[in-house]
VEXLUM-558987 format. One record per residue (C-alpha): x, y, z; residue number from 1; residue in one letter. Coordinates in steps of 0.25 Angstrom, whole numbers, plus 5000, padded with zeros to 4 digits. Example, Ala and Ser with C-alpha at 12.3 -4.5 7.8 and 13.67 -1.06 7.14 Angstrom:
2
((5049, 4982, 5031), 1, "a")
((5055, 4996, 5029), 2, "s")
END
This chain:
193
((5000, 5000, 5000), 1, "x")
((5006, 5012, 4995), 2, "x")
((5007, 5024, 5007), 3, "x")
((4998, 5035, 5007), 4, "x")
((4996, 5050, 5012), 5, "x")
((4983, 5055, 5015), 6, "x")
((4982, 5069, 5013), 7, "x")
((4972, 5079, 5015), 8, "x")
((4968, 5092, 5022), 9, "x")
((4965, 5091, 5037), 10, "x")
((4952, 5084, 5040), 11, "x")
((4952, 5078, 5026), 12, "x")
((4952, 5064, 5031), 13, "x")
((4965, 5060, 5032), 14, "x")
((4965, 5050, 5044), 15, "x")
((4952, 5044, 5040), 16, "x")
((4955, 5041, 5027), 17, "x")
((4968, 5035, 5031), 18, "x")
((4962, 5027, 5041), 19, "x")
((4951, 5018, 5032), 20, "x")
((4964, 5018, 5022), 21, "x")
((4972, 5011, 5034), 22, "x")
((4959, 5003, 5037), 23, "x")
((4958, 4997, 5023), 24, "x")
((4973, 4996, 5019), 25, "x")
((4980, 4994, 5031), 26, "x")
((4989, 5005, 5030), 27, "x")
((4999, 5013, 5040), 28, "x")
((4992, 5026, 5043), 29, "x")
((5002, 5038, 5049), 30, "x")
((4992, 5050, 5054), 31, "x")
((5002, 5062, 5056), 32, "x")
((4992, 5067, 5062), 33, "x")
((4989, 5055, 5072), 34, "x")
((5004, 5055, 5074), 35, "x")
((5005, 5069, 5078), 36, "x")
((4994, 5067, 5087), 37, "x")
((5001, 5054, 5093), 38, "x")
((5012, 5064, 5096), 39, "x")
((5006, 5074, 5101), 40, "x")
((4998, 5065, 5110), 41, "x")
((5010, 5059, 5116), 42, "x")
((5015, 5073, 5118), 43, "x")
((5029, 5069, 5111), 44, "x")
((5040, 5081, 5105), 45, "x")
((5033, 5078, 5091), 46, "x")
((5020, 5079, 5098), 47, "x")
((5021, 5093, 5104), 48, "x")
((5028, 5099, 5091), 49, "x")
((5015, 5094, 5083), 50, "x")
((5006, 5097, 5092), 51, "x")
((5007, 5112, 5091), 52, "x")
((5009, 5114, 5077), 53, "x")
((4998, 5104, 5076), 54, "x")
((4990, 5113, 5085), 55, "x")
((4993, 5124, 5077), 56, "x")
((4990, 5119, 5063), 57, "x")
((5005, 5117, 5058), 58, "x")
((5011, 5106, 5052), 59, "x")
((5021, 5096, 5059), 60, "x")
((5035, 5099, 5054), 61, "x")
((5038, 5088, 5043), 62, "x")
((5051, 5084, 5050), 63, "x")
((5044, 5081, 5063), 64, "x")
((5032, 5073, 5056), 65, "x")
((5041, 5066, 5046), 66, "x")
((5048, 5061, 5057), 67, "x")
((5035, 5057, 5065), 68, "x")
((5030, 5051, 5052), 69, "x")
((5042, 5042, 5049), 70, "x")
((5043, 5036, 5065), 71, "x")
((5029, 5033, 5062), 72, "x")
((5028, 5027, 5049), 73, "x")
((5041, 5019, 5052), 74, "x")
((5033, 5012, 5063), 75, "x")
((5021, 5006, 5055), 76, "x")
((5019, 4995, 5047), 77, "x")
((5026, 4993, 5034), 78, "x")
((5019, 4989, 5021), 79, "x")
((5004, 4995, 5023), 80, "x")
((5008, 5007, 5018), 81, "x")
((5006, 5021, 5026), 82, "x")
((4995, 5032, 5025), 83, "x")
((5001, 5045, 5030), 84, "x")
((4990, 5053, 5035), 85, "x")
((4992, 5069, 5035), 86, "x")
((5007, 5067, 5030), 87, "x")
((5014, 5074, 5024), 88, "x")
((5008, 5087, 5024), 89, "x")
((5019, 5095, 5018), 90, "x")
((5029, 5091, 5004), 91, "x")
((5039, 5091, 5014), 92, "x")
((5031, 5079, 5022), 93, "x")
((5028, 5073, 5010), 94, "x")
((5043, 5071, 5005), 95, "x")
((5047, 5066, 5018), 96, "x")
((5037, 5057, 5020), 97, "x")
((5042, 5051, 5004), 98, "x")
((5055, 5052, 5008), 99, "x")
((5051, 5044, 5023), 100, "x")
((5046, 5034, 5014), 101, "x")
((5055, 5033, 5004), 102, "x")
((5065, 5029, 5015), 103, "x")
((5055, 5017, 5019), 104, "x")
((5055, 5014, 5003), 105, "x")
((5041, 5018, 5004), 106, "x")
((5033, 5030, 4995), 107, "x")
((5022, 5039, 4996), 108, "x")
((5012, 5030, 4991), 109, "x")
((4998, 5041, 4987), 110, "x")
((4992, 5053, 4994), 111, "x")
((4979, 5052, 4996), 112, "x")
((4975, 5067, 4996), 113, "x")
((4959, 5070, 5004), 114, "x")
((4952, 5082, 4999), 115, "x")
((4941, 5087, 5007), 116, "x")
((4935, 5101, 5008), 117, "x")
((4940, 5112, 5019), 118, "x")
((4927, 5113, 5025), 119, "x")
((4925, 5097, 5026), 120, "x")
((4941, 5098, 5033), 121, "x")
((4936, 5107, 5043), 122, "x")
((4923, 5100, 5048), 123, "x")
((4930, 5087, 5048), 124, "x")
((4939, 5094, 5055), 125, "x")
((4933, 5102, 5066), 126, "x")
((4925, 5088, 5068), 127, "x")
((4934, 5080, 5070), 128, "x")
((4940, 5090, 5083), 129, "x")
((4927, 5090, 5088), 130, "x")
((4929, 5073, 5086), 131, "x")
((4942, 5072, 5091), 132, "x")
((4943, 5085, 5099), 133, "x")
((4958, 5089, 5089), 134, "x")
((4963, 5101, 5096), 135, "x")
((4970, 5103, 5080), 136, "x")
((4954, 5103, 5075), 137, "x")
((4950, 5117, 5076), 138, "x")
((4945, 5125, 5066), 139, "x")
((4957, 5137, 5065), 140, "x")
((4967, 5123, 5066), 141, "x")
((4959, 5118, 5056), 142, "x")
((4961, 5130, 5047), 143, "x")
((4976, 5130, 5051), 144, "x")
((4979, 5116, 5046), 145, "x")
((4971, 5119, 5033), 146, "x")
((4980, 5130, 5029), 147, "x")
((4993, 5122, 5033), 148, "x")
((4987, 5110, 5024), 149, "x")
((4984, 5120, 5011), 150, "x")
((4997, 5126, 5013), 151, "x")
((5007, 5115, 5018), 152, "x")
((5000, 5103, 5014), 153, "x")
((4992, 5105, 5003), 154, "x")
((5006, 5108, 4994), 155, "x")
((5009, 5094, 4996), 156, "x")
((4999, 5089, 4986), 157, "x")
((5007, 5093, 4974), 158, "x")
((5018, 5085, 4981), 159, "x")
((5010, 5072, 4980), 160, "x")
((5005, 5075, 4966), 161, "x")
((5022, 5077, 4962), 162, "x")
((5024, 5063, 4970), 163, "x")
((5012, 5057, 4962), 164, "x")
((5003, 5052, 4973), 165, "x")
((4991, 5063, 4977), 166, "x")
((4976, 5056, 4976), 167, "x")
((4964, 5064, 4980), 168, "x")
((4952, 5063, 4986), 169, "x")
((4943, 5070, 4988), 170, "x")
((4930, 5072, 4997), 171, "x")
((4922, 5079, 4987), 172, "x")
((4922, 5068, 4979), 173, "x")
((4921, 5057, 4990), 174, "x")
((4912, 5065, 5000), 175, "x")
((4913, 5055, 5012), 176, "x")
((4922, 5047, 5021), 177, "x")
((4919, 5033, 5013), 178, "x")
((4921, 5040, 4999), 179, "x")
((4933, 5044, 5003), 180, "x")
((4939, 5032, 5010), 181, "x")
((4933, 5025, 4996), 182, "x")
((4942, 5033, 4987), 183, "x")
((4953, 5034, 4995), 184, "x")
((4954, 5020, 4996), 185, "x")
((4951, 5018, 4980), 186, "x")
((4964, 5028, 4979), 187, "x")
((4972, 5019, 4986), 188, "x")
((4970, 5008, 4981), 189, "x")
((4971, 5012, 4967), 190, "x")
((4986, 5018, 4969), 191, "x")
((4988, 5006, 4975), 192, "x")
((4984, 4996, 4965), 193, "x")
END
């Protein structure tokens, strides 16, 4: 199974989309997010640093993350392949996580990019805080975070057109959580075949 990077704006469905993709396929999932979160949870170094820009709406540095990324996908299974979820953000991230895997003589494998509309992001968004009480899903954060994604993130997608391997979908044209899981698993198994 070749790797894959879920992408998408805050709120687009990154984590549950990954997850029925783990369900199905058996994959290893890294959540940077989830990661972080383990971190700051733990109340390690790594976790205090990413626990303020996080609080602020900033981006982790990508030497601290590709560091925490590495430790991480060094510890799992090999062979099932590996969805990176919310990783990389930058074209910086996105070199040294190929050059990470080239090391393990492994590759990219496809992105999976999620379109949904800003207004859709922020009710998911502002749901799920009230959901999960998230201290980082507030409404001026929220607003934060989508202006790093357009302005740091978003440049990333001529990056993976360059390498080859950006896939869209979009929830317009698949309007619920199932039609969505549906056509990303069609992708995948497509590139795959």
């Amino acid at each position: 199974m070749k790797n894959i990077i879920i992408f998408g704006a805050p709120g687009s469905g990154k984590g549950t989309y990954s997850d029925a993709i783990v369900e199905k396929y058996g994959m290893n999932h890294i959540s940077t997010g989830d990661t972080l979160r383990n971190e700051i949870k733990k109340g390690t170094e790594v976790g205090k640093i990413a626990k303020g820009l996080i609080d602020n709406g900033q981006l982790i540095p990508d030497e601290l993350m590709v560091k925490i990324l590495a430790n991480t996908y060094d510890a799992l299974p090999k062979g099932k392949g590996v969805i990176f979820d919310g990783f990389p953000r930058t074209i910086a991230q996105a070199e040294a996580l190929k050059q990470m895997l080239a090391e393990r003589n492994n590759e990219l494998g496809l992105v999976i990019e999620l379109v949904v509309e800003e207004g859709i992001l922020m009710s998911r968004l502002l749901n799920r805080a009230k959901e999960q009480g998230r201290a980082d899903d507030n409404e001026v954060t929220i607003k934060k975070r989508f202006d790093v994604y357009h302005a740091q993130t978003e440049p990333i997608l001529e990056w993976f057109d360059k390498e080859g391997i950006r896939n869209t979908v979009k929830w317009a044209d698949h309007p619920s959580k199932e039609q969505m899981i549906e056509a990303i698993f069609n992708l995948i198994e497509e590139k795959n075949a």
